[in-house]
C-alpha positions as CSV (number, residue, x, y, z in Angstrom):
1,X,86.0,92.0,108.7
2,X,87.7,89.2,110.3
3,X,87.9,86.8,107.6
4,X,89.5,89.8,105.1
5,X,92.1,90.3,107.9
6,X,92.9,86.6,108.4
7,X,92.6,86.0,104.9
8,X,95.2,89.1,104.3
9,X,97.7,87.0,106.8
10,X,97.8,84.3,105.1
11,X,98.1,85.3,101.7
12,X,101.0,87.6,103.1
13,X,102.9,84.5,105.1
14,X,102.0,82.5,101.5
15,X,103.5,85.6,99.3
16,X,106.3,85.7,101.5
17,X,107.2,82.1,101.2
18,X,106.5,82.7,97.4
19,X,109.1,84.9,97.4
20,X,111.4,82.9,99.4
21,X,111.9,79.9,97.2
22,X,111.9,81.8,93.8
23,X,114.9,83.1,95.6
24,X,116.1,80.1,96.2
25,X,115.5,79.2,92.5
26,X,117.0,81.9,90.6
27,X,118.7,79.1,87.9
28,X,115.3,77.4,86.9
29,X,113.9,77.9,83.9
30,X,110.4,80.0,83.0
31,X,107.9,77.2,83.3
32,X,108.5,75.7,86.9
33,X,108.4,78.8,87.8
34,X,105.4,79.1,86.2
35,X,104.0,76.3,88.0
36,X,105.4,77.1,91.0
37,X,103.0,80.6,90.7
38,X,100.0,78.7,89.8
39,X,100.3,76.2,93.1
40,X,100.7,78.8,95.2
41,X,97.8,81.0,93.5
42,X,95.9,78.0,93.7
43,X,96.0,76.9,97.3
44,X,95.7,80.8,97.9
45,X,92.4,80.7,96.3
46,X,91.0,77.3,98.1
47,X,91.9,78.8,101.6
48,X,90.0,82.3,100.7
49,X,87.1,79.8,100.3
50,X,87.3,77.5,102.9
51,X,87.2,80.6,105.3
52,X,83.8,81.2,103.6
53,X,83.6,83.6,101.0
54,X,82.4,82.4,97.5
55,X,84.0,81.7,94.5
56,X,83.6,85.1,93.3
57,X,84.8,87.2,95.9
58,X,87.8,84.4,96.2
59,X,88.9,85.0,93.2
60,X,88.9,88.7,93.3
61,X,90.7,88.2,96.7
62,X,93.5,86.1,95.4
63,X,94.0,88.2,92.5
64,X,94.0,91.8,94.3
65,X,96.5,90.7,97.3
66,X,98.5,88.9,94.0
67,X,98.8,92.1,92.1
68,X,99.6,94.2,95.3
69,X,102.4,91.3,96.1
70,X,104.0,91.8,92.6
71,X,103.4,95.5,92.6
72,X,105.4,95.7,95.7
73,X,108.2,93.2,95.1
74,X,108.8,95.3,91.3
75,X,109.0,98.4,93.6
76,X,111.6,96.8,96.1
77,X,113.5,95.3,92.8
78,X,114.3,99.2,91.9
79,X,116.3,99.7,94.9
């Protein structure tokens, strides 16, 4: 149960940081942003396994707390 909940924090401080700099990068185009999604899914995914799950259950991490992060962020974009 602990490493869910500290895996949870950190995906949340990463999302939120995500967030922050495609604020801050409204005018580029499509594929840095892109990129930028797949460096920060990336790094996501290594510390979900360096704090000991496997590859599996990483990925399925990283995914889930991704699709709740962009489920969220389209439901704050109605408002």
């Amino acid at each position: 149960m602990k490493k869910q909940l500290i895996i949870l924090l950190v995906h949340q401080l990463f999302w939120v940081g995500f967030s922050i700099v495609m604020y801050l990068s409204k005018r580029d185009q499509t594929y840095s942003k892109i990129i930028l999604f797949l460096v920060f899914f990336y790094q996501l995914y290594l510390i979900a396994k360096y704090v000991g799950n496997t590859r599996k259950a990483s990925i399925m991490i990283t995914c889930f707390y991704a699709s709740i992060f962009f489920f969220c962020q389209a439901i704050v974009n109605l408002f």
